[in-house]
C-alpha positions as CSV (number, residue, x, y, z in Angstrom):
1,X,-18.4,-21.9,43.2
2,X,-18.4,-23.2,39.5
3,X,-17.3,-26.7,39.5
4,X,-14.9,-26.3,36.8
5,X,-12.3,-24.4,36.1
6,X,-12.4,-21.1,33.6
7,X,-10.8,-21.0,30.6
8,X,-9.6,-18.3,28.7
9,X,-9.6,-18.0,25.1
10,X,-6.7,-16.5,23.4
11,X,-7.2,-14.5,19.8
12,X,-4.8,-13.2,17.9
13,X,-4.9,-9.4,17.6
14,X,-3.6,-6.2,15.8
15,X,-1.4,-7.6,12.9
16,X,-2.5,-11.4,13.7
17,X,-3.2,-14.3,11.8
18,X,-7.3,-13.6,11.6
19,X,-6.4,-9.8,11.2
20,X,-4.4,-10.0,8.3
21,X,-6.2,-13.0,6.4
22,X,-9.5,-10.5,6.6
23,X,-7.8,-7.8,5.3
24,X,-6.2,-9.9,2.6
25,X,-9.3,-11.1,1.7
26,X,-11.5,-7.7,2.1
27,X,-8.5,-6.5,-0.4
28,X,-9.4,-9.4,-2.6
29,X,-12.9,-8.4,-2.9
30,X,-12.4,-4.4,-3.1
31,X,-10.2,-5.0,-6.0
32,X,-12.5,-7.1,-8.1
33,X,-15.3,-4.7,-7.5
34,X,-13.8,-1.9,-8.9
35,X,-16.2,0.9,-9.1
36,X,-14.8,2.5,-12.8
37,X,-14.4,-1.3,-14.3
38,X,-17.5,-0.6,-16.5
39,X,-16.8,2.7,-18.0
40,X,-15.7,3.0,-21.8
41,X,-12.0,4.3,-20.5
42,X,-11.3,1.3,-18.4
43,X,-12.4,-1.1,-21.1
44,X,-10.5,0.5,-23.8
45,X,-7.3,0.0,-21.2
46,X,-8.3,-3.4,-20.1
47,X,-8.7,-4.4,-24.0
48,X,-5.1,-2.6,-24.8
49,X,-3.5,-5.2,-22.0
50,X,-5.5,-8.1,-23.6
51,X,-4.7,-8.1,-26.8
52,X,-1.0,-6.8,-26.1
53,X,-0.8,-9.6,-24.3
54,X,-2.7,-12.3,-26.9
55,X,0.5,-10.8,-29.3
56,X,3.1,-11.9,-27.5
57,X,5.6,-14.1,-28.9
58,X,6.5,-17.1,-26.7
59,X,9.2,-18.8,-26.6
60,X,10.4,-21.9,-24.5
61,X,6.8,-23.3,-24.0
62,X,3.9,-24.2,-25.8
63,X,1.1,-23.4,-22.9
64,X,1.1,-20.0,-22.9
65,X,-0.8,-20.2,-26.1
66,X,-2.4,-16.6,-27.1
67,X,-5.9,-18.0,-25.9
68,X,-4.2,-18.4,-22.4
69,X,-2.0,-15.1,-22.4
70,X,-5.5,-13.0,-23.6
71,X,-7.0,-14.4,-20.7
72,X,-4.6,-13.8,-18.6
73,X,-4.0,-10.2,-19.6
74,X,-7.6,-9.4,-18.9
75,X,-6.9,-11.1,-15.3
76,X,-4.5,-8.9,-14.4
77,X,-6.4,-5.7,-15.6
78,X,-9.3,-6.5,-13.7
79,X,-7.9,-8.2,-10.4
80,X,-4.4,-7.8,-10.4
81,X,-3.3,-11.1,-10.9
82,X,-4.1,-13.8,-12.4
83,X,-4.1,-18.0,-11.6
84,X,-3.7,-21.2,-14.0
85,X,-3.7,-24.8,-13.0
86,X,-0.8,-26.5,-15.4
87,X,-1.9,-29.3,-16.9
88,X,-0.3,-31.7,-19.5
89,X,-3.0,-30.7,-22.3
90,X,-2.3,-26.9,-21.5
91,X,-3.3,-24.4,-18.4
92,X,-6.7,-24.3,-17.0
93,X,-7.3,-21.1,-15.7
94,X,-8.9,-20.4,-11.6
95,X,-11.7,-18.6,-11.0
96,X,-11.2,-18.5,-7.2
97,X,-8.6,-19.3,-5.0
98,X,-7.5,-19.2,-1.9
99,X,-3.6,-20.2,-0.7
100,X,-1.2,-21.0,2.4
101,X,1.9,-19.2,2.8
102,X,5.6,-19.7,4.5
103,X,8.1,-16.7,4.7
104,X,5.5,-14.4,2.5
105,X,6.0,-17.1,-0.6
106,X,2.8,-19.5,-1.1
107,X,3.4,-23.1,-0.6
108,X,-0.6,-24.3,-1.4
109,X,-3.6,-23.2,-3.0
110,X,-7.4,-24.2,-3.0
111,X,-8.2,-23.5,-6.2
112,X,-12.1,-23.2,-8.0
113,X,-12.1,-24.4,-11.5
114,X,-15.3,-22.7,-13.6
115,X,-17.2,-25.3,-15.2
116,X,-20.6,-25.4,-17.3
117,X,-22.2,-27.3,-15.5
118,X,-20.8,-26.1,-12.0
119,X,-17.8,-25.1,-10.5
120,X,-15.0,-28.1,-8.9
121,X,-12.3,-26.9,-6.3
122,X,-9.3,-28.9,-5.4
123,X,-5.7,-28.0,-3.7
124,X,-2.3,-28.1,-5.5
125,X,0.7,-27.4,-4.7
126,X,2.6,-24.1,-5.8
127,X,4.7,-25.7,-7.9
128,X,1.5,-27.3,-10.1
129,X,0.1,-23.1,-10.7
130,X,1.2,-20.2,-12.6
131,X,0.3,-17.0,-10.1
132,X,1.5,-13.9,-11.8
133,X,0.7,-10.9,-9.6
134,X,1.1,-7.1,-10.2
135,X,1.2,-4.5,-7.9
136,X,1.7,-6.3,-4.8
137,X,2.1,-4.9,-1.3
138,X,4.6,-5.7,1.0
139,X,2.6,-6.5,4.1
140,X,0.8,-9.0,1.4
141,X,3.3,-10.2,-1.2
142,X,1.1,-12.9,-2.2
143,X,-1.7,-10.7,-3.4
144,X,-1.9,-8.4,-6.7
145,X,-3.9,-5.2,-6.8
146,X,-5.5,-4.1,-10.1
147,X,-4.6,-0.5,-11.4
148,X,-8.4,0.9,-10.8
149,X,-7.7,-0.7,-7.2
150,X,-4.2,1.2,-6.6
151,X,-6.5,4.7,-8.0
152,X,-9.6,3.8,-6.4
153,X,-10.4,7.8,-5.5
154,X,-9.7,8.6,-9.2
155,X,-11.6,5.6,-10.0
156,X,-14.4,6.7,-7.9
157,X,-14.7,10.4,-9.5
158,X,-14.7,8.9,-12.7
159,X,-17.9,6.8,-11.8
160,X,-19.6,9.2,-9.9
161,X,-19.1,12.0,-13.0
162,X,-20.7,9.0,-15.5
163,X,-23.2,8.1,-13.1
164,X,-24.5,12.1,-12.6
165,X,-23.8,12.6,-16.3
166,X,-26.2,9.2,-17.4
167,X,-29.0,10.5,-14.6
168,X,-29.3,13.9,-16.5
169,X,-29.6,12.5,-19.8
170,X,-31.9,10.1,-18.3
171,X,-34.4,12.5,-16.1
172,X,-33.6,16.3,-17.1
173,X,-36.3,17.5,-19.8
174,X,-33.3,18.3,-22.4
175,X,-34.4,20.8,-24.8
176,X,-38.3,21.4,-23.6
177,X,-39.2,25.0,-22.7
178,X,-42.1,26.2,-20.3
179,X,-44.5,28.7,-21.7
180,X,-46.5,30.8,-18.8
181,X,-50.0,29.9,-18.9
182,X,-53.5,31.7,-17.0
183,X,-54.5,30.8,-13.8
184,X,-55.8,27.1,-12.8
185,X,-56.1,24.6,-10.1
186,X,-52.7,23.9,-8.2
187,X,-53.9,20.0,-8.3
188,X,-53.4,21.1,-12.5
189,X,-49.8,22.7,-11.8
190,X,-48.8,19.7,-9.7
191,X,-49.6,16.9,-12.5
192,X,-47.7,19.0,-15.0
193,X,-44.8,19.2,-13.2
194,X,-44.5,15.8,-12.4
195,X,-45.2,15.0,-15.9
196,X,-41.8,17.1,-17.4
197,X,-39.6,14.1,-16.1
198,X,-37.8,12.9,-19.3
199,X,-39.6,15.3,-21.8
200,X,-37.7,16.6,-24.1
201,X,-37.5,19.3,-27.3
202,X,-41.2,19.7,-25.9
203,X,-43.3,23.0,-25.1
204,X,-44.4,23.0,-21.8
205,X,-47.6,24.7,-19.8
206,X,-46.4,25.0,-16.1
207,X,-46.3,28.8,-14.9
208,X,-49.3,30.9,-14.8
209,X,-48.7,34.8,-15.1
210,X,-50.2,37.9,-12.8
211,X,-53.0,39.6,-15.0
212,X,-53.6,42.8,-14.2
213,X,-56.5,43.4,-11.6
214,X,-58.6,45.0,-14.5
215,X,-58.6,41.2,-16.0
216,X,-56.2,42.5,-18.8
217,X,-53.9,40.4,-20.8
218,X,-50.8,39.7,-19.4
219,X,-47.7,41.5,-20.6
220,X,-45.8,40.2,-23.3
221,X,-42.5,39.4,-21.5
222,X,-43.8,37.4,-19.5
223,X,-44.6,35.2,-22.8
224,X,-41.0,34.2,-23.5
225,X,-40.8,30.4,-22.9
226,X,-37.7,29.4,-20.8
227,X,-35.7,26.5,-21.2
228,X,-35.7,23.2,-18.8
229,X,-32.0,22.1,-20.3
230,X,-29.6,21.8,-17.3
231,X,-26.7,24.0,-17.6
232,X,-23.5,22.2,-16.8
233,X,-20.6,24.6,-17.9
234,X,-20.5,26.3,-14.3
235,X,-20.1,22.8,-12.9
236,X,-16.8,22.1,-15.0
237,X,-19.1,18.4,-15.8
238,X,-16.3,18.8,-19.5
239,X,-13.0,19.3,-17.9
240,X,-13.6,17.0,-14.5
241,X,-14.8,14.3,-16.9
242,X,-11.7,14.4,-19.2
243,X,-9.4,14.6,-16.0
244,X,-10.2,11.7,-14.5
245,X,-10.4,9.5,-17.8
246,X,-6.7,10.6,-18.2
247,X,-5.9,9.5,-15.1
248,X,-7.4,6.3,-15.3
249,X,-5.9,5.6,-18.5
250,X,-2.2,7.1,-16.9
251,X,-3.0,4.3,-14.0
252,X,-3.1,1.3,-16.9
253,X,0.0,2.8,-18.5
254,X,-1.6,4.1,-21.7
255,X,-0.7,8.0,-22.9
256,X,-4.1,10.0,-22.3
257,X,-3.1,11.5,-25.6
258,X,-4.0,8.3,-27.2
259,X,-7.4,8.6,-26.8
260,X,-7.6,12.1,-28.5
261,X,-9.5,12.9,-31.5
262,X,-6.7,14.9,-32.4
263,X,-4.2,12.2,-32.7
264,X,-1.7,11.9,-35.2
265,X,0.1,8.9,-36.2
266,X,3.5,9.6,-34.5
267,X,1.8,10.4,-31.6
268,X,-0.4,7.0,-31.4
269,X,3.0,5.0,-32.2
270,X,4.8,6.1,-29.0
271,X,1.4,6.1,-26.8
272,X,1.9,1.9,-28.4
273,X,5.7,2.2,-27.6
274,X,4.9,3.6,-24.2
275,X,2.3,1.3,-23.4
276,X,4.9,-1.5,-24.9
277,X,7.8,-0.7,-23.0
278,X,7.4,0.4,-19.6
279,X,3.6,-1.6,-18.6
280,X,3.4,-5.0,-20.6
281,X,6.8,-6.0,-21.0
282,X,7.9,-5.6,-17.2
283,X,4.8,-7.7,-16.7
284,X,6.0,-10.1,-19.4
285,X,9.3,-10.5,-17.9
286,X,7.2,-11.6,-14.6
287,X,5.5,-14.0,-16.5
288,X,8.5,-15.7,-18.2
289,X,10.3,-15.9,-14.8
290,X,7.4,-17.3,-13.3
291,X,6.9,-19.9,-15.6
292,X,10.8,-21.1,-16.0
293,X,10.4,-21.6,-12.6
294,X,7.1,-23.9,-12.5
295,X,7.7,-25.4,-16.1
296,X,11.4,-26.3,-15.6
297,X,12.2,-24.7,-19.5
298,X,13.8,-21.1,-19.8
299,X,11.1,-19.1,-21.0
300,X,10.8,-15.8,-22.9
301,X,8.1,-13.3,-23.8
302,X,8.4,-11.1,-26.4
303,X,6.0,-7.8,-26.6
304,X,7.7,-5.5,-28.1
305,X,8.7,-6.6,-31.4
306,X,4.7,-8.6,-31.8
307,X,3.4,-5.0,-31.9
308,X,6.4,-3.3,-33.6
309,X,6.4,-1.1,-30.8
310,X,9.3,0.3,-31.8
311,X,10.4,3.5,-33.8
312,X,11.2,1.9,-37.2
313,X,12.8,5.1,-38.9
314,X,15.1,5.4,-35.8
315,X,16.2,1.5,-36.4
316,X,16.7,2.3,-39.7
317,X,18.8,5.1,-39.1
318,X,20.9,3.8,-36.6
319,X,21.5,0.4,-39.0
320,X,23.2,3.0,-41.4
321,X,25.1,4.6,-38.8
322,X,26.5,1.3,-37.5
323,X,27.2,0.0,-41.1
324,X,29.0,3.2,-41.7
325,X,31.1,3.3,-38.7
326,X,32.4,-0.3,-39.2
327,X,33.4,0.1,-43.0
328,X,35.3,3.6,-41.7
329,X,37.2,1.2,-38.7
330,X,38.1,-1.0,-41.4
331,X,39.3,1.2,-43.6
332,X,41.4,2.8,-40.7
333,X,42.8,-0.9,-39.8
334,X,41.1,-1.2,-36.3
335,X,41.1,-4.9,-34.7
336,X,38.0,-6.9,-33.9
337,X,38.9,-6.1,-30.8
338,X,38.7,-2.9,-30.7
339,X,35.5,-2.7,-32.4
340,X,34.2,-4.4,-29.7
341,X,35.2,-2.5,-26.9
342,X,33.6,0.3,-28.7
343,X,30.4,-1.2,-28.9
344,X,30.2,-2.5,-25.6
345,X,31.1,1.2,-24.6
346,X,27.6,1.6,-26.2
347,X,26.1,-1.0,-24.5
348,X,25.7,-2.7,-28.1
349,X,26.5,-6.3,-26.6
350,X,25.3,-9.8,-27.2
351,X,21.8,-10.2,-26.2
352,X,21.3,-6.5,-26.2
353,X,18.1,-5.1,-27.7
């Protein structure tokens, strides 16, 4: 008999403790390595959130300077959220972190400050970080996923089209022909073959032709040189390509249409107003209530009006309508009152924009 006694070791299992801390963290990782995050399309998204966000006008607090709001659009591209240690002299932004929850809300964070000459980690308190998340899940509130995250299977066809696309213009012998040749040595054949790897607008030797058994010359059709140039229109290379960037750009809330070489200028002002309204300004609105809450100020964030993302000629328009209507209520002898109501009928209240 074993002198001592057995003991069991309990784990937690299915949705446990280790099971979901793993999965946060495999999530985590997944949506940092996203596999489209270094194609032109997601750049050109990623740079549209940046600087929409470096625009903003701030009000209420002076640490969300446009440095820190640039910086923290990118974040939120790229990971799906984004973390800054507040400090007196302004907010230092995380490069890592890891954090303790209680009733889904975080309570703690580890955090890993970048530095020149090597990183530093310490723990604050949730009350001493600004965590803005996007995209968040409900069996993981405290985690944000990135957009190429949230369309990883679009994101993944628009790699793997790029990828095949750079590999052709890369290898295939664009523009070089083969011309049949007479008979020689296979060892010759091989060495040429292996040579037409990224030859291009080049004649090539590679086939011999049948002579006739009279040693005759060979006939002339079989003298036409034939050309080495891939042929991608069967494969639909074009219209998959342009599919998936749309998507991707639909994913970061930019109009596809944007990106068209056939753009006009009304069209490029509400892909802005688009982009504007119903992507950075939600996010915005985030933002300020995050940081009212952590900065103990009432803080506002402006995106719209920074970059005019609004239809000026309809403004204008309406300005003359409303003037118009109030001088004819006057001259018909309506009350204040009454003018109000009407308004408010239109939702045209104080604080309304």
């Amino acid at each position: 008999m074993w002198p001592f006694k057995r003991k069991i070791e309990k784990r937690s299992a299915a949705s446990g403790f280790t099971a979901e801390i793993i999965a946060a963290r495999e999530s985590y990782i997944s949506g940092r390595r996203g596999v489209a995050e270094l194609t032109a399309t997601s750049q050109s998204c990623i740079s549209l959130w940046e600087n929409g966000f470096g625009l903003a006008a701030v009000n209420g607090t002076g640490l969300l300077n446009r440095r820190s709001m640039a910086m923290l659009g990118r974040s939120l591209a790229l990971r799906g959220e984004g973390l800054f240690k507040i400090t007196d002299s302004g907010l230092v932004p995380c490069s890592d972190w890891d954090l303790r929850t209680r009733g889904g809300k975080p309570v703690a964070y580890r955090v890993s400050v970048s530095e020149a000459g090597g990183g530093t980690t310490e723990t604050l308190l949730a009350g001493e970080v600004l965590h803005l998340r996007i995209g968040a899940d409900p069996a993981a509130p405290w985690l944000g996923t990135a957009p190429l995250r949230r369309a990883s299977l679009t994101a993944g066809l628009l790699q793997a089209v790029e990828s095949s696309l750079a590999e052709v213009f890369e290898n295939a012998p664009l523009g070089s022909q083969v011309v049949p040749m007479p008979e020689q040595p296979e060892t010759d054949n091989t060495s040429l073959a292996r040579s037409f790897r990224g030859q291009r607008g080049r004649v090539l030797l590679r086939e011999s032709v049948t002579v006739s058994a009279a040693g005759g010359p060979a006939p002339a059709v079989d003298w036409r040189p034939s050309s080495l140039s891939p042929d991608l229109k069967d494969s639909m290379t074009a219209e998959t390509l342009a599919a998936a960037q749309n998507a991707i750009a639909g994913a970061f809330g930019v109009l596809p249409a944007l990106f068209d070489s056939a753009a006009q200028g009304p069209l490029v002002r509400e892909a802005q107003r688009h982009l504007a309204q119903w992507t950075l300004q939600p996010i915005a609105e985030v933002l300020a209530e995050e940081a009212s809450d952590k900065l103990g100020t009432t803080v506002s964030i402006d995106v719209m009006t920074p970059l005019q993302a609004f239809d000026a000629g309809g403004s204008a328009r309406a300005f003359t309508t409303l003037i118009q209507g109030l001088a004819q209520a006057k001259e018909a002898g309506l009350d204040p009152g009454a003018i109000a109501g009407a308004l408010a009928k239109l939702d045209w209240t104080d604080g309304a924009s």
